[in-house]
Each structure stands twice: as C-alpha cells, then as structure tokens.
C-alpha positions as CSV (number, residue, x, y, z in Angstrom):
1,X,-23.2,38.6,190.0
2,X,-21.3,39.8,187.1
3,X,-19.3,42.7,185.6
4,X,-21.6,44.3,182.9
5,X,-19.9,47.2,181.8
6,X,-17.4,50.4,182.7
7,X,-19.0,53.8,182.7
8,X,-17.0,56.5,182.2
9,X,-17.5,60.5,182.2
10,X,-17.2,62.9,180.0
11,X,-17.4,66.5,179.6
12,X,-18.9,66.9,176.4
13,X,-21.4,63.9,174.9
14,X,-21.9,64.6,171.5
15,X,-17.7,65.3,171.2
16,X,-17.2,61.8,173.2
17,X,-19.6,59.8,170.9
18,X,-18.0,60.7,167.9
19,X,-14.8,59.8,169.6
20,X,-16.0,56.0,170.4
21,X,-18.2,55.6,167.0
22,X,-16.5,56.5,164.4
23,X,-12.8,56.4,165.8
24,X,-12.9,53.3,167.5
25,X,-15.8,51.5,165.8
26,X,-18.4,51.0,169.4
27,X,-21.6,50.9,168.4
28,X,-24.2,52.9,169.8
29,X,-26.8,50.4,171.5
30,X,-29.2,52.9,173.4
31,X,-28.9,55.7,175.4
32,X,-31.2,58.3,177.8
33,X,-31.3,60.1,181.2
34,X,-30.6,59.9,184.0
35,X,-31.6,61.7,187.2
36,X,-30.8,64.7,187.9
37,X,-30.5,65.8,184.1
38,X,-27.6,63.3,183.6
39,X,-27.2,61.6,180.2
40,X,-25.5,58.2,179.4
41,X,-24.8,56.2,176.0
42,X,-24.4,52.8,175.9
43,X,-22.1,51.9,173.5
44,X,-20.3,47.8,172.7
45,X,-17.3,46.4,170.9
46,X,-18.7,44.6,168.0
47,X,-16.2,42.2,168.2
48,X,-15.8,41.7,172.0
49,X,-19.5,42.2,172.9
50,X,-18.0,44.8,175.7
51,X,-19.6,47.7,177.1
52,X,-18.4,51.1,177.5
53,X,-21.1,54.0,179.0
54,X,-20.6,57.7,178.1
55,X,-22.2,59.6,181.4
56,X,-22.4,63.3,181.2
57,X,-23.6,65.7,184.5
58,X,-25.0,68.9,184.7
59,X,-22.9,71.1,187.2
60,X,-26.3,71.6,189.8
61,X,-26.0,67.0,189.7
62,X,-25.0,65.9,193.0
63,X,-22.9,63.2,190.6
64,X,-20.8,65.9,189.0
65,X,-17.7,65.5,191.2
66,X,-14.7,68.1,190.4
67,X,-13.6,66.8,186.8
68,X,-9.7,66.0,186.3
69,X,-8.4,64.4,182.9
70,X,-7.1,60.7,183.8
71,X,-9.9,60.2,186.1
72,X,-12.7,60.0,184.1
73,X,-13.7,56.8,184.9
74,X,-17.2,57.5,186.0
75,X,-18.0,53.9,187.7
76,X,-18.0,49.9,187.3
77,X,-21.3,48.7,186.8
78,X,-22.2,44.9,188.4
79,X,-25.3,43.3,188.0
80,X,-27.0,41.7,191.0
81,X,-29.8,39.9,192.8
82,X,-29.2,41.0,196.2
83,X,-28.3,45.1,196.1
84,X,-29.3,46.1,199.1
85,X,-27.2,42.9,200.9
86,X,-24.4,43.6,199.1
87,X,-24.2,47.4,199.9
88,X,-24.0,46.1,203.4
89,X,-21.4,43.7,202.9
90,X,-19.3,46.3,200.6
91,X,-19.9,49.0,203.5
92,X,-18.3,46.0,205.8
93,X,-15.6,46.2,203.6
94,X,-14.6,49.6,203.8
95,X,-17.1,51.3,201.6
96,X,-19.7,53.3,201.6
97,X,-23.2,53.4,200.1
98,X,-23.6,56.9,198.5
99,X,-26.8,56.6,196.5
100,X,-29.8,55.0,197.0
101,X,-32.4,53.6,194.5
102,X,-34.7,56.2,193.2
103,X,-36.9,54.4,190.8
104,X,-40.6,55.1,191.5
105,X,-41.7,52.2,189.7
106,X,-39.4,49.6,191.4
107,X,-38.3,48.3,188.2
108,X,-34.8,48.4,189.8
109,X,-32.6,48.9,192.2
110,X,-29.9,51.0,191.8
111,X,-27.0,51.4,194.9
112,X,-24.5,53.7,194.3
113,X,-21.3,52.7,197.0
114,X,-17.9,53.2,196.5
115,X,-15.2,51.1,197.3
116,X,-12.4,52.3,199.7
117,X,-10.6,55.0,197.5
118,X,-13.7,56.4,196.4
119,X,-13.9,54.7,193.0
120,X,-18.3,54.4,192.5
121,X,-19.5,51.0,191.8
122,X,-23.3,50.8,191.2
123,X,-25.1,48.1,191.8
124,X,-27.8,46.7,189.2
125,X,-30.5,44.8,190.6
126,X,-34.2,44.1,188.7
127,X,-37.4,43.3,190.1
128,X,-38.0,40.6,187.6
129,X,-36.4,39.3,184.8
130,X,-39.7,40.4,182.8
131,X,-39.2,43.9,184.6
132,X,-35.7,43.8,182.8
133,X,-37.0,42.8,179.4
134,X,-39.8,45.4,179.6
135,X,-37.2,48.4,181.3
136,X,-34.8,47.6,178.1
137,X,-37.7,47.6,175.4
138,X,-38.6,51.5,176.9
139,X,-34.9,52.5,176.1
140,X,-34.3,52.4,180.2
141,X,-30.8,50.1,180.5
C-alpha cells in the first residue's frame, strides 16, 4: 500500500489551475470526471514527482459537503490490493466506509471511508496491473 497523492477541493477549477500551473510550477498530467458531474486535475511537482488533485463538485454531488476556506482538503488517496479488506479493518478502527465502488467495468475499486474525524481517504485498488495501464492510457487515473 502506498500514499499516491492528496486531493484537495476547490470551488472554482479553471481559477485553481492557474493557481497551481503557472504560480507554483505543477504540471498538469491528466484530468476528467468524475461521478456525479465531479471534475478532478491531476497535477505533479516536477521536481519532487508529488501529486496534488484539483476536485471540483456540483452542489446536487452527494460529495459536495458544506465548503469552509482551511478545509479544503478534499481526501488522501492510497493505493491498494485489498480495498474492500481494508475498509473493514479501517471501519474496525473507528471509520467508516462512505462510498462504495461504482465502476461498471470493474477496472477498479474505489472505497470512499473516512477516518475517525471525518477526513475521506479513498482507497485505490485495480483489477489488474494491465487494467491500470489500459484505465490510464483512456485518461481515467
């Protein structure tokens, strides 16, 4: 398992991207949507190789929470073999699994829990590492 990136949100996409690019130099690697008529950038530090995700929410998205500036971290974003497992163990923990996957294809598994304050942590877990390869080659993370 591994910490792949933060994912933060953001009121206003376009105004947020311009922010990251060209004040603080991230480079745009791919972005999309999401469901409910979500969008997310993917952005890295071309120096560190770090990740930063832009997520943006329609107000009808069951993922746009009340917004308060400071707290726009969105959610940490771990990549996994065992999702479902692990949402078990987190829930043992004190969390609590708010999203399930919704991919029609399988091509991954997404869990959406959050730790014990609330903070979302999705986890990230792909069929196959060819399912991977093939999900990133059709712009999909």
């Amino acid at each position: 398992m591994g910490l792949i990136y933060f994912g933060v949100r953001v009121t206003d996409l376009d105004r947020s991207l311009r922010f990251y690019v060209e004040g603080l130099g991230l480079v745009k690697l791919r972005g999309g949507r999401m469901p409910h008529g979500g969008r997310r950038v993917l952005l890295a530090d071309p120096g560190t190789g770090q990740r930063l995700e832009l997520n943006w929410y329609p107000p009808d998205s069951p993922y746009a929470t009340p917004f308060v500036p400071g707290e726009g971290l969105d959610h940490l974003g771990f990549s996994t073999g065992k999702a479902p497992a692990l949402a078990k163990h987190l829930e043992a923990l004190g969390g609590k699994t708010v999203l399930r996957p919704s991919d029609p294809h399988g091509v991954r598994q997404n869990y959406y829990v959050t730790d014990p304050d609330g903070n979302w942590i999705e986890l990230m877990a792909w069929g196959t590492p060819s399912a991977r390869k093939a999900a990133r080659a059709k712009g999909r993370r």
